[in-house]
PDB file of N, CA, C and O in Angstrom:
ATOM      1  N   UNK A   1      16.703  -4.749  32.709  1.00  0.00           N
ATOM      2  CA  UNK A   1      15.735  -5.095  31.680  1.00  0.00           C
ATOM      3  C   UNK A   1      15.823  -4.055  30.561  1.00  0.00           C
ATOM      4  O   UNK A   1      15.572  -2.904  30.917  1.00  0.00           O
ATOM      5  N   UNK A   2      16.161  -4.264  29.157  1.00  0.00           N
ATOM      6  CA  UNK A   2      16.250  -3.516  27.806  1.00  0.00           C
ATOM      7  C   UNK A   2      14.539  -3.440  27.407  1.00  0.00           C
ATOM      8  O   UNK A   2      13.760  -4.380  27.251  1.00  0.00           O
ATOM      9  N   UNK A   3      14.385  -2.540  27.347  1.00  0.00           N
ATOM     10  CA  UNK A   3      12.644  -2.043  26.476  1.00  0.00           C
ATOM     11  C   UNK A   3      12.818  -1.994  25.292  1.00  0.00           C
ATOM     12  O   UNK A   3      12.025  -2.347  24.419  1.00  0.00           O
ATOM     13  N   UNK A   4      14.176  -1.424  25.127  1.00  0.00           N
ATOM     14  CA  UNK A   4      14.303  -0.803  23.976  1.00  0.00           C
ATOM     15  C   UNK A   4      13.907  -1.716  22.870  1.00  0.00           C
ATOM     16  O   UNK A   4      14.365  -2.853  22.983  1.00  0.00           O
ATOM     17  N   UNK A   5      12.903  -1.406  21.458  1.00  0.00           N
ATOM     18  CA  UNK A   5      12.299  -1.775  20.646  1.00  0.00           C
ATOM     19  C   UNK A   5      14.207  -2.248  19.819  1.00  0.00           C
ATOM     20  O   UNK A   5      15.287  -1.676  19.674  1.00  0.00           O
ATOM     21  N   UNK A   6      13.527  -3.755  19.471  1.00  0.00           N
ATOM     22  CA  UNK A   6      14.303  -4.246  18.217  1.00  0.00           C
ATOM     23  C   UNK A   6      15.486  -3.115  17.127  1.00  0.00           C
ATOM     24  O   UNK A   6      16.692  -2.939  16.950  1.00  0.00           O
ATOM     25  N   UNK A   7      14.135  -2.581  16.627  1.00  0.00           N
ATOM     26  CA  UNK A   7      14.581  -1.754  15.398  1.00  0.00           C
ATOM     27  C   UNK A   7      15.433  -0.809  15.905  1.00  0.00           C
ATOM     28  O   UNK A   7      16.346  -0.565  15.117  1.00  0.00           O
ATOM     29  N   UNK A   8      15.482  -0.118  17.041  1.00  0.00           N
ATOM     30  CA  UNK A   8      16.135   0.622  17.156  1.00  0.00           C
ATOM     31  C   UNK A   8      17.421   0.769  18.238  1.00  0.00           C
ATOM     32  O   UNK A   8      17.992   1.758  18.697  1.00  0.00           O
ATOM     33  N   UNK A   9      17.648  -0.986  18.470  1.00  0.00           N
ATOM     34  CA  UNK A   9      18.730  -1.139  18.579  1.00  0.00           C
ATOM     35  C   UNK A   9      19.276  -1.113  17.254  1.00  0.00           C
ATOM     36  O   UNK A   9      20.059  -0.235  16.893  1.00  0.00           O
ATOM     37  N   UNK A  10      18.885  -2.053  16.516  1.00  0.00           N
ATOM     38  CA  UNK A  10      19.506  -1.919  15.245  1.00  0.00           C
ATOM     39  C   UNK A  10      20.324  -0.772  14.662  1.00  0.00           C
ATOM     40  O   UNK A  10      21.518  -0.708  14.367  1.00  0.00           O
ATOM     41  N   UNK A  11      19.251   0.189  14.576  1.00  0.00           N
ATOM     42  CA  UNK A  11      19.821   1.364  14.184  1.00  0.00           C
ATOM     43  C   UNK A  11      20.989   2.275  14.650  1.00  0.00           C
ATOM     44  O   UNK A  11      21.718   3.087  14.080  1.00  0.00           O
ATOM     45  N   UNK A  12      20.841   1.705  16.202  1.00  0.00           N
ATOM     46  CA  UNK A  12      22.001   2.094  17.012  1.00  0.00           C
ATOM     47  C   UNK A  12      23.183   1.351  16.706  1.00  0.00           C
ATOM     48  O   UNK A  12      24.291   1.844  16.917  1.00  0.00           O
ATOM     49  N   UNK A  13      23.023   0.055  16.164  1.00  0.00           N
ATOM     50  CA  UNK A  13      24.275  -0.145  16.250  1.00  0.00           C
ATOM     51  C   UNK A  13      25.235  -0.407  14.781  1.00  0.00           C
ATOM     52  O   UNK A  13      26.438  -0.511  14.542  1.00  0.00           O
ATOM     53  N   UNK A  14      23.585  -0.459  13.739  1.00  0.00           N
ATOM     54  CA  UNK A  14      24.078  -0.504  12.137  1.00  0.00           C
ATOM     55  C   UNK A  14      24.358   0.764  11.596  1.00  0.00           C
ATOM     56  O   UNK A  14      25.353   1.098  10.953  1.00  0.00           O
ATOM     57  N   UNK A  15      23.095   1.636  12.017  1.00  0.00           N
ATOM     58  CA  UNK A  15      22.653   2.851  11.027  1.00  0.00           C
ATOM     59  C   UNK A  15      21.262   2.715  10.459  1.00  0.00           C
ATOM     60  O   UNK A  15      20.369   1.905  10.705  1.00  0.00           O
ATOM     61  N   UNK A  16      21.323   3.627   9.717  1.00  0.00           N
ATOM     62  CA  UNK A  16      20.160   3.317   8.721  1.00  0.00           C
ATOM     63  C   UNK A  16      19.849   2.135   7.725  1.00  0.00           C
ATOM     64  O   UNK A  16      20.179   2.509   6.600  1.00  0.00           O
ATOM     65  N   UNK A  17      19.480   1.202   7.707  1.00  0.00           N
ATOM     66  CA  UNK A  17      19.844   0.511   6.004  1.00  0.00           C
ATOM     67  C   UNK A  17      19.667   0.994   5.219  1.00  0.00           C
ATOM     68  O   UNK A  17      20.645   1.176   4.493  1.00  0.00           O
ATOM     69  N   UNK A  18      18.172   1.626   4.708  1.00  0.00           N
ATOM     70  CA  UNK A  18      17.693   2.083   3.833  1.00  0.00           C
ATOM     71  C   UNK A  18      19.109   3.156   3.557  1.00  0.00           C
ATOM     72  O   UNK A  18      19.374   3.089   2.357  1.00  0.00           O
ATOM     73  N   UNK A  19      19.900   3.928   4.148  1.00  0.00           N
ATOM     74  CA  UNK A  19      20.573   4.888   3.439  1.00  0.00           C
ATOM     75  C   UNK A  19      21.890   3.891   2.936  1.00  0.00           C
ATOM     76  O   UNK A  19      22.572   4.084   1.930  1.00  0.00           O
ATOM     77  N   UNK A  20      22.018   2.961   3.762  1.00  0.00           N
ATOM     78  CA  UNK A  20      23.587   2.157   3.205  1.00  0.00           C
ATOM     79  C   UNK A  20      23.104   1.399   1.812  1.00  0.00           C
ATOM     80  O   UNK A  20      23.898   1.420   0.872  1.00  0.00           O
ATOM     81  N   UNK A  21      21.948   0.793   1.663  1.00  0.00           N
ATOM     82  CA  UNK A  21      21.485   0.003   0.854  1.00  0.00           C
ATOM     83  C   UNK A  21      20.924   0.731  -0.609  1.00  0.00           C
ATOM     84  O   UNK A  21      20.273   0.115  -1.453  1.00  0.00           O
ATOM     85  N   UNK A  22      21.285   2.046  -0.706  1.00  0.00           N
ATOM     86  CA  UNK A  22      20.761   2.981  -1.844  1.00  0.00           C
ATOM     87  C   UNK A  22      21.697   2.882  -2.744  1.00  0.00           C
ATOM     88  O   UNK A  22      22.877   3.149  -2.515  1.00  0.00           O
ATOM     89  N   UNK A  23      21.074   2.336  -4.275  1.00  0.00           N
ATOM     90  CA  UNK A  23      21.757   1.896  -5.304  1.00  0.00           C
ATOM     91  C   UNK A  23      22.148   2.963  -6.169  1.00  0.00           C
ATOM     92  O   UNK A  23      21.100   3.597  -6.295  1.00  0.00           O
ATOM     93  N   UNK A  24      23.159   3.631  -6.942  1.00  0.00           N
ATOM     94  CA  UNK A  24      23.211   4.511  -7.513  1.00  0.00           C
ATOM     95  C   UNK A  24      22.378   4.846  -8.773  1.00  0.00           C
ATOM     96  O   UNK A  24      22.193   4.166  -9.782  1.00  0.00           O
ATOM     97  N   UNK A  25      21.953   6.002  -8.462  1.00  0.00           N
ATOM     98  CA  UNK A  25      21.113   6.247  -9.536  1.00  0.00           C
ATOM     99  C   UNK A  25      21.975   6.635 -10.980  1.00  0.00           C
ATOM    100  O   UNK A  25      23.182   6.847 -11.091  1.00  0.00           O
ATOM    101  N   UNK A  26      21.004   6.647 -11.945  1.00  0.00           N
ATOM    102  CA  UNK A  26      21.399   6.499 -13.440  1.00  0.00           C
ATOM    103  C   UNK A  26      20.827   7.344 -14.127  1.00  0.00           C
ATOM    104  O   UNK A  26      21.211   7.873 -15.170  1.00  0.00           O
ATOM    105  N   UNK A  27      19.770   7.507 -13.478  1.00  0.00           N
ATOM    106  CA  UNK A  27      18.670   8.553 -14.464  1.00  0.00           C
ATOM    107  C   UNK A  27      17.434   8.300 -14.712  1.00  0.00           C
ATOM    108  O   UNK A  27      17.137   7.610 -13.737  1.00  0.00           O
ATOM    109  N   UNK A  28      16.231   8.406 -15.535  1.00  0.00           N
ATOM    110  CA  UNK A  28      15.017   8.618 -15.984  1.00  0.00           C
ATOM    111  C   UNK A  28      14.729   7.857 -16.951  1.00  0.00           C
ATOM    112  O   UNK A  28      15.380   8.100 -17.967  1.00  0.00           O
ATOM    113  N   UNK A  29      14.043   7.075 -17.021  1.00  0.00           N
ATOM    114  CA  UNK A  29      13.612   6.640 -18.582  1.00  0.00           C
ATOM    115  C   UNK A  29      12.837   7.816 -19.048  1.00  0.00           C
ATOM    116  O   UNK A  29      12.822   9.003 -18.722  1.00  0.00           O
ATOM    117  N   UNK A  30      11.991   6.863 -20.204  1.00  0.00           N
ATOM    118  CA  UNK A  30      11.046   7.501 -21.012  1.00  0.00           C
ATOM    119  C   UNK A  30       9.958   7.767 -19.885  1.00  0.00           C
ATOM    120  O   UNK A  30       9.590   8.934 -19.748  1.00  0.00           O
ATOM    121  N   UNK A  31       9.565   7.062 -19.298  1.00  0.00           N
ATOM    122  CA  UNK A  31       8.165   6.709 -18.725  1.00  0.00           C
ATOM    123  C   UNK A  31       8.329   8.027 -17.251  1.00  0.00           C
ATOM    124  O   UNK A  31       7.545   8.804 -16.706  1.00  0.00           O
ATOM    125  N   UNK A  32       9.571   7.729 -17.111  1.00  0.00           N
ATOM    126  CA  UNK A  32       9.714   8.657 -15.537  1.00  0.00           C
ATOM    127  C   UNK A  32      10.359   8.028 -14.564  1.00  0.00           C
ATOM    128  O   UNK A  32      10.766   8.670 -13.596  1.00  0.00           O
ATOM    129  N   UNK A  33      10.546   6.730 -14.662  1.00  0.00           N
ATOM    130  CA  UNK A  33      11.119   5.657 -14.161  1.00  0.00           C
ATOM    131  C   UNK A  33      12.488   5.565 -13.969  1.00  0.00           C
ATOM    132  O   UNK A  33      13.196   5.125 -14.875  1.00  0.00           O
ATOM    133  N   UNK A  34      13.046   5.990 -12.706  1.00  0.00           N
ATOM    134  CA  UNK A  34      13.889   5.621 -11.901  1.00  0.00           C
ATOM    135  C   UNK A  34      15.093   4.729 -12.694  1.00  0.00           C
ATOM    136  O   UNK A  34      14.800   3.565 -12.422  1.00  0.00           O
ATOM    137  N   UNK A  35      16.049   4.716 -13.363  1.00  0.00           N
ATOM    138  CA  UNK A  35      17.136   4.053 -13.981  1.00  0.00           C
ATOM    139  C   UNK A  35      17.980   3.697 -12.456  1.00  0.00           C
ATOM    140  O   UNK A  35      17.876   4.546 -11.572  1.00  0.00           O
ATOM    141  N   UNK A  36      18.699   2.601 -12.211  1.00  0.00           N
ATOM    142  CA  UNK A  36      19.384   2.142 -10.804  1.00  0.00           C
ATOM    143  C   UNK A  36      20.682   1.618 -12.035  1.00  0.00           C
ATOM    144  O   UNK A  36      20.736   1.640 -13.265  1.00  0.00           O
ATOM    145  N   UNK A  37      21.790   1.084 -10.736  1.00  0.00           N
ATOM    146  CA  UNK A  37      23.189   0.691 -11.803  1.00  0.00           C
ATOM    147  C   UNK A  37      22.113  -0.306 -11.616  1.00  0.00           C
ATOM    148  O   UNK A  37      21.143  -0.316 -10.857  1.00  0.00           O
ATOM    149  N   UNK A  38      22.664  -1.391 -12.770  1.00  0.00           N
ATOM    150  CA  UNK A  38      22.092  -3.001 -12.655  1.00  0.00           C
ATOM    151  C   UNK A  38      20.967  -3.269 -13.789  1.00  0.00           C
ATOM    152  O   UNK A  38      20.903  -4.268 -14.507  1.00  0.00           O
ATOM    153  N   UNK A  39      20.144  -2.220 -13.790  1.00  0.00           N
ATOM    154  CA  UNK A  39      19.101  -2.305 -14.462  1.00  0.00           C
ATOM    155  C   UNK A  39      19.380  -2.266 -16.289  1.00  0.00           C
ATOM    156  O   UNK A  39      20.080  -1.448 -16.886  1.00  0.00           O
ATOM    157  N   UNK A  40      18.540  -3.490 -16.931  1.00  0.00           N
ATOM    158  CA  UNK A  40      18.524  -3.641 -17.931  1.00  0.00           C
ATOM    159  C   UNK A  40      17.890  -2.503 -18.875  1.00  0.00           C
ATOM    160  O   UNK A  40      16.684  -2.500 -18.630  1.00  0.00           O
ATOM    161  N   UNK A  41      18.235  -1.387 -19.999  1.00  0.00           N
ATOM    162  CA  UNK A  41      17.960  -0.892 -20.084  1.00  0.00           C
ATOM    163  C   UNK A  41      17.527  -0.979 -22.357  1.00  0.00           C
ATOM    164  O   UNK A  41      18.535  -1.278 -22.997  1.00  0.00           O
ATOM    165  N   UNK A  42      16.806  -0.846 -22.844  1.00  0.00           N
ATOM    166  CA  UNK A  42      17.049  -0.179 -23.952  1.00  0.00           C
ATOM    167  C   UNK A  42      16.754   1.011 -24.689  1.00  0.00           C
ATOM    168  O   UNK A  42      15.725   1.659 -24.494  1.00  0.00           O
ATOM    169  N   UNK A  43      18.000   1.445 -25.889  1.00  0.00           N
ATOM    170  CA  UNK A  43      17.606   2.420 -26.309  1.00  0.00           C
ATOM    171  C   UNK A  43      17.386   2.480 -27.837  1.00  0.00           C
ATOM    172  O   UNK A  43      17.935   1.844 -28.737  1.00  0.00           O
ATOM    173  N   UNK A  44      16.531   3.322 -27.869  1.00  0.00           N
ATOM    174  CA  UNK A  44      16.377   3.312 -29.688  1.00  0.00           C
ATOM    175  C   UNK A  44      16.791   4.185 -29.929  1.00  0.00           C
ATOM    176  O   UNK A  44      17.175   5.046 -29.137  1.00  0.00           O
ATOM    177  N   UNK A  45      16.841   4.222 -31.357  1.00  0.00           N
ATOM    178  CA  UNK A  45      17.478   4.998 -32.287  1.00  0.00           C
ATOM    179  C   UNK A  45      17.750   6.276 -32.320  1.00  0.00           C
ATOM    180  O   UNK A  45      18.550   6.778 -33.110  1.00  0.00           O
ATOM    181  N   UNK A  46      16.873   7.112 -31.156  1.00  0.00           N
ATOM    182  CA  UNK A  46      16.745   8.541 -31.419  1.00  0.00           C
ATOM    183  C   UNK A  46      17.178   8.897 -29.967  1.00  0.00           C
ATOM    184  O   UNK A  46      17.243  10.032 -29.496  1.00  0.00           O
ATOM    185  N   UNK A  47      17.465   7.711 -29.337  1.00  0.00           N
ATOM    186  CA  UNK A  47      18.328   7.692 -27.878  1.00  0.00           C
ATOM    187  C   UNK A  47      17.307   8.238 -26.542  1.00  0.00           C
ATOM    188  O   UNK A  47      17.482   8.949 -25.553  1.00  0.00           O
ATOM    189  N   UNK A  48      16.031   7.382 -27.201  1.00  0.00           N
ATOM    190  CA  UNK A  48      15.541   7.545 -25.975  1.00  0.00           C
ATOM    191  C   UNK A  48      15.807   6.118 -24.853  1.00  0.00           C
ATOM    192  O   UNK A  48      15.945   4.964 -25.257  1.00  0.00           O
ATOM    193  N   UNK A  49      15.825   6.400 -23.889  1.00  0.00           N
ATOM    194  CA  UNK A  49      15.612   5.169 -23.183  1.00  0.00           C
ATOM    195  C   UNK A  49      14.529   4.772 -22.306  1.00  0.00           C
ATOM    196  O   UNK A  49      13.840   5.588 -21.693  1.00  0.00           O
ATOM    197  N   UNK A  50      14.344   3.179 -22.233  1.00  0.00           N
ATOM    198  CA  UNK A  50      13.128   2.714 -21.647  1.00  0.00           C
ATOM    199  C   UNK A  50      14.140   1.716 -21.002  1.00  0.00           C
ATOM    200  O   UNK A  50      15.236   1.445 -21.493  1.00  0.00           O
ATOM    201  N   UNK A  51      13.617   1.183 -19.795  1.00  0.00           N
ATOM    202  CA  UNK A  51      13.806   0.387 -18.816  1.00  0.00           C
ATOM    203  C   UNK A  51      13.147  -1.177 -19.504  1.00  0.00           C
ATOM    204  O   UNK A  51      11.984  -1.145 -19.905  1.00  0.00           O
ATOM    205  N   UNK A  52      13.981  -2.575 -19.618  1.00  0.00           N
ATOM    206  CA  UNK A  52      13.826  -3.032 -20.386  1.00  0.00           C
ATOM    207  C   UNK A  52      12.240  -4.091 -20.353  1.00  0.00           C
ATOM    208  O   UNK A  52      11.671  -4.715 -21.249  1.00  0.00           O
ATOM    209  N   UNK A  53      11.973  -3.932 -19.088  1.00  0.00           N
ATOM    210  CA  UNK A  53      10.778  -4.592 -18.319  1.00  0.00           C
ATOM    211  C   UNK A  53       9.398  -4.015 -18.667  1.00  0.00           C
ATOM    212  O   UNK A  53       8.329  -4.550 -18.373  1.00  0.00           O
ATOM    213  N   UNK A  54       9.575  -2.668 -19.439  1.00  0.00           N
ATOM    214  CA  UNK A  54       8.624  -1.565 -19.721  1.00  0.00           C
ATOM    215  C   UNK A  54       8.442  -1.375 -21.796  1.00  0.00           C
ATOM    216  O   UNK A  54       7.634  -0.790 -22.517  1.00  0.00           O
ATOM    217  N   UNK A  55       9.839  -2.339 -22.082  1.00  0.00           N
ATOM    218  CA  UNK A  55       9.497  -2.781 -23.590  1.00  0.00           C
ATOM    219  C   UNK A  55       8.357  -2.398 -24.538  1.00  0.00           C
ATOM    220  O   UNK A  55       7.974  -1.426 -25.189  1.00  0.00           O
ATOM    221  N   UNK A  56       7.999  -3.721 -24.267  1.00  0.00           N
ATOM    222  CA  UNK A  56       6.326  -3.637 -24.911  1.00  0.00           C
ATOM    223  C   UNK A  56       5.637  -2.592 -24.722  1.00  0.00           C
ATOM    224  O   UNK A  56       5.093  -2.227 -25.765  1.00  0.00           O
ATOM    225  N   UNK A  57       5.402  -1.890 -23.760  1.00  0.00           N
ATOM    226  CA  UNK A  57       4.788  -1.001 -23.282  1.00  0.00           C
ATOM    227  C   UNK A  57       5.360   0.328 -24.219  1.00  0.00           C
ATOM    228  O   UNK A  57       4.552   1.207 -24.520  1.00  0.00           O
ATOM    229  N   UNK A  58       6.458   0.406 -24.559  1.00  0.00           N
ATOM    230  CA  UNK A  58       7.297   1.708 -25.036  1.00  0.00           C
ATOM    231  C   UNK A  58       6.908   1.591 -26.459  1.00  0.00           C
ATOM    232  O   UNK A  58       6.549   2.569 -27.115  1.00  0.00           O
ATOM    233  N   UNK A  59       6.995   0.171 -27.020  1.00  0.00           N
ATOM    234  CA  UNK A  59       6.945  -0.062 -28.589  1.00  0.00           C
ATOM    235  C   UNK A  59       5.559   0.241 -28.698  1.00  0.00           C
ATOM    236  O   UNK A  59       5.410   1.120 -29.547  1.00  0.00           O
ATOM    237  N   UNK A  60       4.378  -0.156 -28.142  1.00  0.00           N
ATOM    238  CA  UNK A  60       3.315   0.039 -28.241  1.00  0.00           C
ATOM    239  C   UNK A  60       2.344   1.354 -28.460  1.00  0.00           C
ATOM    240  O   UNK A  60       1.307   1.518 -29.102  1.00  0.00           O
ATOM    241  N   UNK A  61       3.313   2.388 -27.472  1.00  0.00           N
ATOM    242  CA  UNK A  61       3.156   3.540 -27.485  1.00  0.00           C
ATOM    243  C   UNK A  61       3.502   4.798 -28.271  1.00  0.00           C
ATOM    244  O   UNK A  61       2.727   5.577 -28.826  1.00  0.00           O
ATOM    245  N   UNK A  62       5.179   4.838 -28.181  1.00  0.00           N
ATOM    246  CA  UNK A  62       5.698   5.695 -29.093  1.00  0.00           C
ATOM    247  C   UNK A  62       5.501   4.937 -30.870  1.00  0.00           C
ATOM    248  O   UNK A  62       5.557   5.766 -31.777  1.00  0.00           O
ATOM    249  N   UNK A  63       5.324   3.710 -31.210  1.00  0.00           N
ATOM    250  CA  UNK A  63       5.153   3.447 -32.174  1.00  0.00           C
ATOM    251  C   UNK A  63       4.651   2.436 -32.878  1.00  0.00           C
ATOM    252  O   UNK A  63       5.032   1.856 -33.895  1.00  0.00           O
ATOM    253  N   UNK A  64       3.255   2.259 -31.802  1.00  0.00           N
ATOM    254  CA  UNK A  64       2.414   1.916 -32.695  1.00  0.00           C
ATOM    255  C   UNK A  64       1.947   0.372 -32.577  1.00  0.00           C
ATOM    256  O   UNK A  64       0.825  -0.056 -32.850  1.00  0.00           O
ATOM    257  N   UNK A  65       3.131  -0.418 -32.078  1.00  0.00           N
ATOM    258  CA  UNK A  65       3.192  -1.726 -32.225  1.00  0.00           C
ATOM    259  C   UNK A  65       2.492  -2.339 -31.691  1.00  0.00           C
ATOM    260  O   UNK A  65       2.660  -2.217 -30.478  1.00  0.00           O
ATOM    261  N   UNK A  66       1.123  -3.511 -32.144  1.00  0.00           N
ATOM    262  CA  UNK A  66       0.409  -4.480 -31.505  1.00  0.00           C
ATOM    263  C   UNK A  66       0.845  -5.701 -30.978  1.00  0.00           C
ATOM    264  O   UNK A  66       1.829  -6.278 -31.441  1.00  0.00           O
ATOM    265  N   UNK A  67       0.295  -6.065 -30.199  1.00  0.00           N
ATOM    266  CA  UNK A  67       1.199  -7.540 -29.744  1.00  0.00           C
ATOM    267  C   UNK A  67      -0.137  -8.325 -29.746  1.00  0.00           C
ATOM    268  O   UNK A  67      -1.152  -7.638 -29.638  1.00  0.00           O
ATOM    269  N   UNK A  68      -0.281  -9.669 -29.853  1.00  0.00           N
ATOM    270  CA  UNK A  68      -1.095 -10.206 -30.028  1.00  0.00           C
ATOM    271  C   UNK A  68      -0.525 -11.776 -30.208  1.00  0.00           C
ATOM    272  O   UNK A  68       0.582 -12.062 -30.663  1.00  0.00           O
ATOM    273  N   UNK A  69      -1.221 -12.426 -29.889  1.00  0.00           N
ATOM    274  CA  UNK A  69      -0.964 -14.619 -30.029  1.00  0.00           C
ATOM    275  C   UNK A  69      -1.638 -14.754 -31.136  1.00  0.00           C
ATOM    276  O   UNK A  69      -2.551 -14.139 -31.687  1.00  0.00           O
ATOM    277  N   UNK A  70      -1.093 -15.558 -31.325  1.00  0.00           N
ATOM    278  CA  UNK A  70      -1.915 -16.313 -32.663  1.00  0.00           C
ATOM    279  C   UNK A  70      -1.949 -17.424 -32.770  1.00  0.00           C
ATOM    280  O   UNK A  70      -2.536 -17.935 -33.724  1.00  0.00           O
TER     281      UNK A  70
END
């Protein structure tokens, strides 16, 4: 009879995932935010970068910009 818990057969016989499954890092945005390969990124003019999901949020801040419907 095996006791042994699921997960750690797993581990016995994969490894870790979490360490195989770690995407290379890239760097920092503006915000502090984690850059991964893959990730959509933009930069402005003075070469900062923001993560592109965090946009609005960047324009809003460093300069000013309202967003609003009309």
């Amino acid at each position: 009879m095996n006791i042994e818990h699921p997960a750690i057969t797993r581990v016995n016989q994969i490894g870790y995932a979490d360490m195989a499954a770690k995407e290379e890092h890239q760097g920092i945005d503006y915000f502090g935010s984690e850059i991964l390969s893959g990730d959509d990124v933009v930069i402005d003019e003075d070469g900062e970068i923001v993560l592109k999901e965090d946009l609005e949020k960047f324009l809003a801040e460093k300069y000013g910009f309202k967003f609003q419907t009309l």
